[in-house]
C-alpha positions in Angstrom: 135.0 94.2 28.5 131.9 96.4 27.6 129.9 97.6 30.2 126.7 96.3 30.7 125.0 98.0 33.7 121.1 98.5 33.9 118.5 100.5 36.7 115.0 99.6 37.5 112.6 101.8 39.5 109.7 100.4 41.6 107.7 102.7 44.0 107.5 101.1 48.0 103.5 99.9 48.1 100.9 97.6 49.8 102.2 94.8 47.3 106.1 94.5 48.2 106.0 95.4 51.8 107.1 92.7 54.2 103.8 92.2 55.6 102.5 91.7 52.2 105.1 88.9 51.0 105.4 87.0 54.2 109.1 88.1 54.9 108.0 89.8 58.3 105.2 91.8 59.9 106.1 95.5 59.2 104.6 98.2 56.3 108.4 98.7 54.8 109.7 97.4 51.7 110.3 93.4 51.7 114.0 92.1 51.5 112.5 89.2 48.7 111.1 92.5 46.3 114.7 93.7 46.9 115.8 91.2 45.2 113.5 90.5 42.5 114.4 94.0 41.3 118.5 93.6 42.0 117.5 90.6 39.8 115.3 92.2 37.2 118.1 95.1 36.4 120.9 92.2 36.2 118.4 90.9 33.1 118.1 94.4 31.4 121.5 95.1 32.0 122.7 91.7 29.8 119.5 91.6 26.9 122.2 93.0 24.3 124.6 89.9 25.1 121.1 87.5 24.7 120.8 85.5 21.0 117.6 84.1 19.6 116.0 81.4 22.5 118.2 82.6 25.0 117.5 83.5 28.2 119.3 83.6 31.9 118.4 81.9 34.9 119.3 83.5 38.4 121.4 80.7 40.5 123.2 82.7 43.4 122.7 86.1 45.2 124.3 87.0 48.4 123.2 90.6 49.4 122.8 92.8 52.8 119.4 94.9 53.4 121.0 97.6 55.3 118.0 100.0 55.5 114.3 100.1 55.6 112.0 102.0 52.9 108.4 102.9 54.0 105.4 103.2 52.1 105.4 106.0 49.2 109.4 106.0 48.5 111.0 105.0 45.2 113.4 102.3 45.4 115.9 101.5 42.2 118.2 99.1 41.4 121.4 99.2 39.7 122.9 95.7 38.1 126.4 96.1 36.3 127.9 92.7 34.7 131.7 92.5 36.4 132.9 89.1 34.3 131.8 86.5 32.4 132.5 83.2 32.2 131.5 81.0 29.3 127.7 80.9 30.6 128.0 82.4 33.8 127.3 86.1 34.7 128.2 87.6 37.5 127.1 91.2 38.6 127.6 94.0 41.2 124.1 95.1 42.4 123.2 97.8 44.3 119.6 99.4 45.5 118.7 102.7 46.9 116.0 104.6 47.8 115.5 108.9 47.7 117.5 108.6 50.9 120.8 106.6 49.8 121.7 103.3 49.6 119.7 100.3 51.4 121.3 97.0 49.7 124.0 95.5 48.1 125.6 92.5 47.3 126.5 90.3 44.3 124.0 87.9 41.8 124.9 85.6 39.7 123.1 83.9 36.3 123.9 81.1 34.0 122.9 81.7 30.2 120.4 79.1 28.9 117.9 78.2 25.9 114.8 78.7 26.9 113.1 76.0 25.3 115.6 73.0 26.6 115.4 74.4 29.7 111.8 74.7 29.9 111.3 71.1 29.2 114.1 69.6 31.6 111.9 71.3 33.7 108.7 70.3 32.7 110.1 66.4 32.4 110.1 66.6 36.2 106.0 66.0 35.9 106.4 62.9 34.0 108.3 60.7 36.7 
């Protein structure tokens, strides 16, 4: 299989700290920006497998926060694509700050078209 790996970079700020986001009371980075950014490499890392009206949805992730990042520090993310199944994707993630690693874990996504799946959504108004 070809690899498909991908790293995003987000600096620690006032925004994604857990006081900030509701995940706890302290000035160090949140657990739930963690993941948005595990999540947003697993996207890069795949946009070469994506056709015209396709998109992926995130539908499982299972990680450990093993280490705190204050204010100031750089935190990146690293999503490689391990196998793929018909629609489903399933990746190794990893993040790190300038000091080493602080999670890891595993995400998964399911291939869809963006427009069906928008309005299955959206359908949910109309009941």
């Amino acid at each position: 299989m070809e690899k498909f790996i991908a790293t995003v970079t987000e600096t620690v700020n006032e925004l994604n700290i857990a006081s900030a986001v509701g995940s706890g009371s302290l000035a160090v980075y949140a657990t739930p920006a963690m993941v948005a950014l595990m999540e947003k490499a697993a996207c890069k890392a795949i946009e070469p497998l994506l056709n015209e009206g396709e998109t992926t949805v995130g539908t499982n992730i299972n990680i450990n926060h093993v280490a705190a990042t204050p204010i100031g520090m750089n935190v990146s993310a690293t999503a490689e694509l391990v196998s793929k199944e018909g629609r489903k994707l399933c990746f190794k993630v990893t993040a790190s700050d300038d000091a080493g690693i602080i999670g890891e874990g595993t995400h998964e996504r399911f291939c869809v078209l963006s427009q069906k799946f928008t309005d299955k959504t959206y359908s949910k108004l109309n009941k």
